[in-house]
N, C-alpha and C positions, 0 to 999 in steps of 0.2 A: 595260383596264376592270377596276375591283373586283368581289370578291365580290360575287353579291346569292346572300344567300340563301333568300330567299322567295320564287325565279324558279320558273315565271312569277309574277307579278304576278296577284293575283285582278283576275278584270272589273268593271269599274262599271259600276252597273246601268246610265246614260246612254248609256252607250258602245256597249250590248249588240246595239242593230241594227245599227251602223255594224260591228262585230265578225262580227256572221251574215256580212255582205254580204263580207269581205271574206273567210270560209274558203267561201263559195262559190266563190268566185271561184276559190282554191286548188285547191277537188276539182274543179271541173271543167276545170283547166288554164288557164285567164283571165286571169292576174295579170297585169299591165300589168306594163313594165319601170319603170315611174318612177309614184311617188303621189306627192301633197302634201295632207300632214294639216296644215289651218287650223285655228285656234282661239285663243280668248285663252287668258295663260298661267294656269294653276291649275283648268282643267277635265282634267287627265288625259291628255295626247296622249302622253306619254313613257310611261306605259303601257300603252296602244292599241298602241303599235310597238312595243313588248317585247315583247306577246303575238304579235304579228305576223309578229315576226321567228320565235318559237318555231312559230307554224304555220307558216311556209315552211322552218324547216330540222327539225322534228321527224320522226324517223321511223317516227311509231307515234301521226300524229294522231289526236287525238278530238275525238265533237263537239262536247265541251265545249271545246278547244283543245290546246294542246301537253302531252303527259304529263305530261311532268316529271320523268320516270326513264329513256328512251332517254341512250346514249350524248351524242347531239346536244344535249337538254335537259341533264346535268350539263355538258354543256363552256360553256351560256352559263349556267348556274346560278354557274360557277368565273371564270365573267368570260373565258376565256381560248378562246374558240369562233374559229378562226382564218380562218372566214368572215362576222365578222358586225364591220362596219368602222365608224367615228366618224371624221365629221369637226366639226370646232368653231371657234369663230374664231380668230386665232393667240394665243397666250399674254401677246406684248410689249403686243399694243394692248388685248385681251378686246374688240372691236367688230366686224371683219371676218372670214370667211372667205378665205383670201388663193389666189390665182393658182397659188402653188406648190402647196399642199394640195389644189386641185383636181386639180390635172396627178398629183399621186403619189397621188393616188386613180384615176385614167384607165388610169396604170400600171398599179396593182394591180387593177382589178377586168378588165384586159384580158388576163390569166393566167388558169388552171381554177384552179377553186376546189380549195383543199387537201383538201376534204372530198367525200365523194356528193354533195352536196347545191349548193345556189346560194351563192353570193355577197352579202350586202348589205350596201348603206352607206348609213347616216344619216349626213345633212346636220341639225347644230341648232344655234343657230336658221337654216334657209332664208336668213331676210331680212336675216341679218347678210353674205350674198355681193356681194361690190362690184360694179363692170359689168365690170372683167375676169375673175374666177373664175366667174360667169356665161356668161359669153360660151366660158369653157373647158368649161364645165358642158355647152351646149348640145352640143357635139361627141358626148358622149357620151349624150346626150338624143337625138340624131338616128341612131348607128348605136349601137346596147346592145350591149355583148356580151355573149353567149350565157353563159347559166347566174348572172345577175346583173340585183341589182334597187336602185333609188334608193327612199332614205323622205327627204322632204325637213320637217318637223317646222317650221310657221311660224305667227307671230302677225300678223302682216303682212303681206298676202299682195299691198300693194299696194305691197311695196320691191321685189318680184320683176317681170325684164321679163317681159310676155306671151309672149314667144315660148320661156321656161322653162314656165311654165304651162301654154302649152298643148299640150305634150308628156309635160303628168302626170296622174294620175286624180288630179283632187282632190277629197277627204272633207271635210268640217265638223264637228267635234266643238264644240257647244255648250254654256253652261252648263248643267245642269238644270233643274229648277222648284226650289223652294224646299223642297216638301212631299220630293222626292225628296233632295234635299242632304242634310237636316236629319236623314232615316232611314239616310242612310249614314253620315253623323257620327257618331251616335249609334252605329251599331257599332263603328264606332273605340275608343269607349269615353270620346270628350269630355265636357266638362262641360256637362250638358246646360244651366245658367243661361249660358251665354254663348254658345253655337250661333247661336243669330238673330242675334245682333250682328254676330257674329265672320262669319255669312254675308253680312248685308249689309255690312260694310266691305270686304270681300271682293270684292263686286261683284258673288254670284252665280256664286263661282269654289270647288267643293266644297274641293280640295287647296289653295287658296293660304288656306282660312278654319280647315282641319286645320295646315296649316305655323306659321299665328300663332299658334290658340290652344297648338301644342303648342312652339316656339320662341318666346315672350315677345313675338312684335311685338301679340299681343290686349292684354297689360300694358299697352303704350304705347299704343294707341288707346283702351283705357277711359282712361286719365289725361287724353288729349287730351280726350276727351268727357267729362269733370268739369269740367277746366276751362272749356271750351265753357259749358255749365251753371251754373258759377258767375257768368259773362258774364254769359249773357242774365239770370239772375236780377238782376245788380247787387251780388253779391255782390265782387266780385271786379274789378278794373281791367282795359284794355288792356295796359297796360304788364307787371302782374304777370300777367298771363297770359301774356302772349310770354315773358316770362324764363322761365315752368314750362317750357312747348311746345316752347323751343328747346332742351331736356334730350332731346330725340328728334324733331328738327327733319324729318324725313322723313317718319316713322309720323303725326307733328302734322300737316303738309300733303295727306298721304293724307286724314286724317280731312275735314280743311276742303272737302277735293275731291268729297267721298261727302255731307256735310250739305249743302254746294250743290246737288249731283246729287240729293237727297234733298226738298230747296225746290220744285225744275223739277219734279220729278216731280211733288207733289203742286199746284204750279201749272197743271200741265197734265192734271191728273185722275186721275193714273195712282194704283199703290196699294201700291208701293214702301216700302223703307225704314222700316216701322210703328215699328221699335224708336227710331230714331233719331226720326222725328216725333213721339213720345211724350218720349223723354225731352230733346228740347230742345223742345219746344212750336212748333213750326215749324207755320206755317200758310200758306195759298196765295195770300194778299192781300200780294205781290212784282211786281218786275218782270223779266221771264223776260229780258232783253237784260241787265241788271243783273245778275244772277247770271251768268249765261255769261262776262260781260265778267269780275267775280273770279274763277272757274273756273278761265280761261286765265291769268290773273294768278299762281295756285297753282300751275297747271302750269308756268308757265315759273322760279318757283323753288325747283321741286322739281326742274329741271332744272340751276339754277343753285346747289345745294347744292354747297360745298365750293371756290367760285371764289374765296372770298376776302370776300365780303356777309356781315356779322354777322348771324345766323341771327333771332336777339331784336326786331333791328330791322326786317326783314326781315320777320318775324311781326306784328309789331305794326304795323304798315304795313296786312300782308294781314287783317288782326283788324277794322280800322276799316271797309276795305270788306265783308268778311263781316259785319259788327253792321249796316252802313247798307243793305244787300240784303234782307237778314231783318229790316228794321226791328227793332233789339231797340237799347234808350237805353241804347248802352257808353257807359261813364265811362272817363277816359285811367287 
C-alpha cells in the first residue's frame, strides 16, 4: 500500500452516523468479525474503512476517531501497517477476486497478528468474488479467527451469495442530499459554476462529482451537453454530433444515460436533475417505456465500448433514439 498522507481521511459529513455507530460498537467491545459496507461507487466507502480501520488498530482512540500520531496511526499513515490486509481482483483479468487470494488471506489472518492490535482485511470490490473464492470466504466467515476482522467494501450487494451476507453486519452508506454535497464541494475548493452539474451527472455521488470536476471527465460531459444542445436546438445534425461525441465515447454515453434518467424523472414528477432540464428544455410530455427502452440501449454500449462497434455510428444510432423519446425534430 502507498503512502497516504492525509491518513486518516477527514469524515464526511454523510457518513458521520454510520461512523458514531461503528466506534461504538469499538468501545464497547461489539465489533462483528465480518461488515459489509454497501454503497454506490463515489459516496465515500473507501474512507469510512480507512477511518475504520484506524479505530480498530489506533492506540490512543478519540472521539473524534483515530489520532493520527500513535505509533499504529503513522504505520498506516506510511502505508506499511503490517496488520491491515488488501485483497483486490487479480491483476491478469482486473474482474475477479480469485480462490487463491482468498485461501492466502485464510493463511494469513489465521496467524497473530504482528502487532498488539487485530488483524484486518479488505475485500474491494466484495462483488468482484466469484462462487469459488466465496465459498472459500465463507470458511472463514464461519469459524474467525481470533484477533481479526473482514471489511468487505461492495456496490453490489446482490453479486454476493446470502449465505456471505448473512454472516456480516452490513452498513449502507448512501448518497447524500444535494444541499449536503454541494457544502462539501465547495470546501474542496471546486468550482462553484459547475458543482450542480458536475453532481447531478454524478448521480448524486459527492466524490465520483469531485474526481470529474478535478480530473477532466466534467470537460467531457459539458462538451457532451453542448452538443446535446445544439441537437435539440436544430443547430447542429445527427451525424455531426455523433462524430464530436465519439471524441469521448464513454463520458458522451454516461451523459445520454443521466438526460434520459433526467426525462423519467421529471415524467414522473420527481424534481431531479434542474440543471440538465434547464439547459436542454426537457419536458415531461414523453413516454416513460420509451426512455427506459434507449436507457438500456446506452447501457449496453457503454458496455460494448472497445469490442470492435465504430463508436460514431454507434452514437448516432443512439442520438436518433434519444431525439425521438424526447421528442426534439433531430435532422440526420
Amino acid at each position: 500500500m502507498s503512502q497516504v498522507s492525509d491518513w486518516p481521511p477527514n469524515s464526511l459529513p454523510w457518513a458521520e452516523p454510520l461512523e458514531r455507530r461503528l466506534h461504538q460498537l469499538i468501545e464497547a467491545g461489539r465489533m462483528p468479525h465480518a461488515i459489509c459496507l454497501e454503497g454506490p461507487a463515489g459516496v465515500g466507502k473507501g474512507i469510512v474503512v480507512e477511518r475504520l480501520i484506524g479505530m480498530l488498530l489506533c492506540s490512543d482512540l478519540q472521539p473524534s476517531g483515530p489520532c493520527g500520531s500513535c505509533a499504529e496511526c503513522l504505520l498506516l499513515r506510511a502505508g506499511s501497517h503490517p496488520d491491515r490486509i488488501q485483497v483486490v481482483p487479480d491483476t491478469k483479468t482486473g474482474r475477479t477476486i480469485s480462490v487463491d487470494a482468498v485461501r492466502a488471506l485464510i493463511e494469513r489472518i489465521s496467524m497473530r497478528p504482528q502487532r498488539q492490535g487485530a488483524q484486518i482485511a479488505v475485500l474491494t470490490p466484495a462483488d468482484a468474488l466469484n462462487a469459488a473464492s466465496a465459498n472459500a470466504l465463507l470458511k472463514t466467515l464461519e469459524e474467525p479467527a481470533q484477533d481479526s476482522h473482514l471489511v468487505l467494501i461492495c456496490a453490489d450487494p446482490a453479486r454476493l451469495p446470502v449465505t456471505v451476507l448473512s454472516r456480516c453486519l452490513r452498513l449502507v452508506l448512501n448518497p447524500p442530499s444535494a444541499d449536503v454535497a454541494i457544502d462539501w464541494l465547495q470546501r474542496t475548493g471546486s468550482d462553484d459554476r459547475s458543482l450542480g452539474l458536475a453532481l447531478e451527472l454524478a448521480d448524486g455521488r459527492p466524490l465520483l462529482a469531485l474526481g470529474a470536476a478535478q480530473g477532466g471527465r466534467l470537460t467531457e460531459w459539458e462538451a457532451a451537453i453542448r452538443q446535446l444542445a445544439a441537437l435539440q436546438s436544430g443547430r447542429t445534425g445527427i451525424v455531426e454530433s455523433a462524430l464530436s461525441m465519439a471524441k469521448s465515447p464513454d463520458a458522451s454515453l454516461e451523459v445520454l444515460q443521466r438526460v434520459l434518467e433526467a426525462a423519467l424523472d421529471l415524467a414522473l414528477g420527481g424534481s431531479k436533475f434542474t440543471r440538465l432540464r434547464e439547459q436542454l428544455h426537457l419536458t415531461s410530455q414523453v413516454e416513460e417505456s420509451t426512455l427506459q427502452s434507449v436507457w438500456l440501449r446506452c447501457k449496453r454500449a457503454r458496455q460494448e465500448l472497445g469490442s470492435g462497434l465504430r463508436d460514431d455510428l454507434s452514437l448516432a444510432s443512439l442520438l436518433l433514439g434519444v431525439a425521438g423519446a424526447l421528442r426534439w425534430q433531430a435532422v440526420g
